[in-house]
C-alpha positions in Angstrom: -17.0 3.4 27.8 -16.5 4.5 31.3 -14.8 7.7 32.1 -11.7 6.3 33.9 -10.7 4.2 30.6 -12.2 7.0 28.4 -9.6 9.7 29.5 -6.9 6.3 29.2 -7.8 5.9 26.1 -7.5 9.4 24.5 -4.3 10.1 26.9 -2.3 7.0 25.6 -3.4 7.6 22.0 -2.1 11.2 22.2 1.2 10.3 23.9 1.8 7.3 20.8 1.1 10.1 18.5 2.8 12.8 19.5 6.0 10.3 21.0 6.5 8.5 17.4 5.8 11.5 15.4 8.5 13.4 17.6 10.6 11.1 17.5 10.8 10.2 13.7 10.8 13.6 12.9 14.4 14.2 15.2 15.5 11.2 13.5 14.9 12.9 10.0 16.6 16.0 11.1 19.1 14.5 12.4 19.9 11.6 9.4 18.4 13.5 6.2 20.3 16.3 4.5 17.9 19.1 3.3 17.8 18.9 -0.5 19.0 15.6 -0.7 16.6 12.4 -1.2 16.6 8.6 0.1 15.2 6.4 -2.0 14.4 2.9 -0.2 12.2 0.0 -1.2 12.8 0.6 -5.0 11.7 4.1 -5.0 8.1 3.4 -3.3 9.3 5.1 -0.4 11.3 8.5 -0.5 13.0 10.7 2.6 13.4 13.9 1.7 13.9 16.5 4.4 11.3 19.7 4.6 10.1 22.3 7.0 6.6 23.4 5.9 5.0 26.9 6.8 1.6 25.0 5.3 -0.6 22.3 6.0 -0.8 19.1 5.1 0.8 18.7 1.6 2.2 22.7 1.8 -2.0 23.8 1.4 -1.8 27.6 2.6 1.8 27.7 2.4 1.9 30.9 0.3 -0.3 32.6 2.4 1.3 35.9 4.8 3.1 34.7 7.9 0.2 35.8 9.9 -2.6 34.3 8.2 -0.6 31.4 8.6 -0.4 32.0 12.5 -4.0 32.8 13.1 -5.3 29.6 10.6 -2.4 26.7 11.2 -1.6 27.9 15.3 -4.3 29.4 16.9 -7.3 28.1 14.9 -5.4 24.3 15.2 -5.2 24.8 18.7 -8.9 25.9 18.7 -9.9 23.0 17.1 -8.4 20.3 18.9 -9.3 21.7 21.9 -13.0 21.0 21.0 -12.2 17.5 19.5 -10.3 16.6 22.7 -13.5 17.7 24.6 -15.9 16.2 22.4 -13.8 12.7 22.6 -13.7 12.8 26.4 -17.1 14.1 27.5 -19.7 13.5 24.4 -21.8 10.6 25.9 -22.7 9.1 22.3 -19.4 8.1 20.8 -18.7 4.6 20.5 -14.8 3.7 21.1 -13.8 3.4 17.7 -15.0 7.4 17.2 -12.8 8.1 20.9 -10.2 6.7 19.2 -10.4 8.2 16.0 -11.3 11.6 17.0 -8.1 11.1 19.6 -6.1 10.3 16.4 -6.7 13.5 14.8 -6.1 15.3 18.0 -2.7 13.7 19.0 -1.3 14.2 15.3 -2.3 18.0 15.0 -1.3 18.1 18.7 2.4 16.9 17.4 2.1 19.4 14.5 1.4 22.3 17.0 4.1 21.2 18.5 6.4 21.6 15.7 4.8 25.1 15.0 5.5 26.4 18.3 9.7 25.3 18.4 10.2 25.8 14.7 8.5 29.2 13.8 5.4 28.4 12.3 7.1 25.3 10.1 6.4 21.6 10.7 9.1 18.7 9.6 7.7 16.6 7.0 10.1 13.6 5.4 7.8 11.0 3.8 6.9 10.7 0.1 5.3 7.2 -1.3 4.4 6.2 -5.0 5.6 4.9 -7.7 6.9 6.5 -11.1 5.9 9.7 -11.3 2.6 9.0 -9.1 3.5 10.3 -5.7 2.4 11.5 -2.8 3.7 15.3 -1.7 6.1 14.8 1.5 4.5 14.4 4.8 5.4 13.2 8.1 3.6 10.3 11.1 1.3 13.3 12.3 -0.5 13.6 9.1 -0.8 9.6 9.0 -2.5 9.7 12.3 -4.8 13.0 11.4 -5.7 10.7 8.2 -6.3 7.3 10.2 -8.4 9.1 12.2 -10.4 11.0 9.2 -10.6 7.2 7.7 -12.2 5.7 10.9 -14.4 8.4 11.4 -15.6 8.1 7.9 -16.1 4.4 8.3 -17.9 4.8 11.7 -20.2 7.1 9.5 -21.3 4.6 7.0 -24.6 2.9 7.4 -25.8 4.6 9.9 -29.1 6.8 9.9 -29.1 9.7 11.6 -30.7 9.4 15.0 -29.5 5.9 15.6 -27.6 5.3 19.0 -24.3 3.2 19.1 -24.8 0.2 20.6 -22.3 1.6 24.0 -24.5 5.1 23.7 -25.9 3.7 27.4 -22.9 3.2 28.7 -20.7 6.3 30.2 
């Protein structure tokens, strides 16, 4: 992938993240009344209004507020940083990896985000399943983070190591 549509690619991905998950969550704050749930699509799908000091699903949320800083805010921010620069310069990744590895960046980019105006929390609102099998509440950044796991995981399997992508020539 050339460089030009490279940097196009990640930008647009982490403007469609961080845009719909901003903009879902403002919709939740402003439509969903903490403590109360919305049940729609015969209970499959739940809003339910939640600022979490954790990660995804509340992991870490009982850890001190400053553990929490240094692990969710300035080791997030550490860590995209590096995927953002290993999905615009690396020379190996096929698109589908850019795009996955953009993914996780825009969504944890959109969490950050959340951290930095809400004091530490992020918004979640989203809760699937059905009966008592359910998901814990989460919002669109963690469903981009997870899309991006997914096609990284898939862009994984059957490949040896050593094996170039088939674009690996192409910069």
């Amino acid at each position: 992938m050339r460089s030009a549509t490279r940097v196009t690619v990640v930008l647009l991905t982490l403007l469609g993240c961080v845009g719909c998950d901003q903009a879902s969550k403002a919709a939740a704050r402003t439509f969903l009344n903490p403590g109360r749930t919305e049940s729609l699509l015969h209970d499959v799908l739940r809003l339910q209004l939640a600022a979490n000091p954790g990660a995804f699903l509340s992991l870490g949320a009982s850890l001190s507020e400053n553990l929490r800083f240094v692990i969710f805010t300035a080791g997030t921010a550490a860590l995209l940083t590096g995927l953002l620069g290993v999905a615009l310069l690396a020379r190996r990744l096929d698109p589908w990896r850019i795009i996955a590895l953009a993914l996780i960046a825009g969504g944890g980019l959109s969490n950050l985000l959340d951290r930095a105006i809400d004091g530490g929390r992020v918004t979640d609102f989203l809760n699937v399943g059905i009966g008592a099998l359910r998901t814990g509440i989460f919002n669109v950044a963690d469903m981009a983070i997870s899309a991006g796991a997914i096609l990284l995981i898939l862009g994984s399997r059957g490949r040896r190591r050593g094996d170039i992508p088939p674009t690996a020539g192409r910069a």
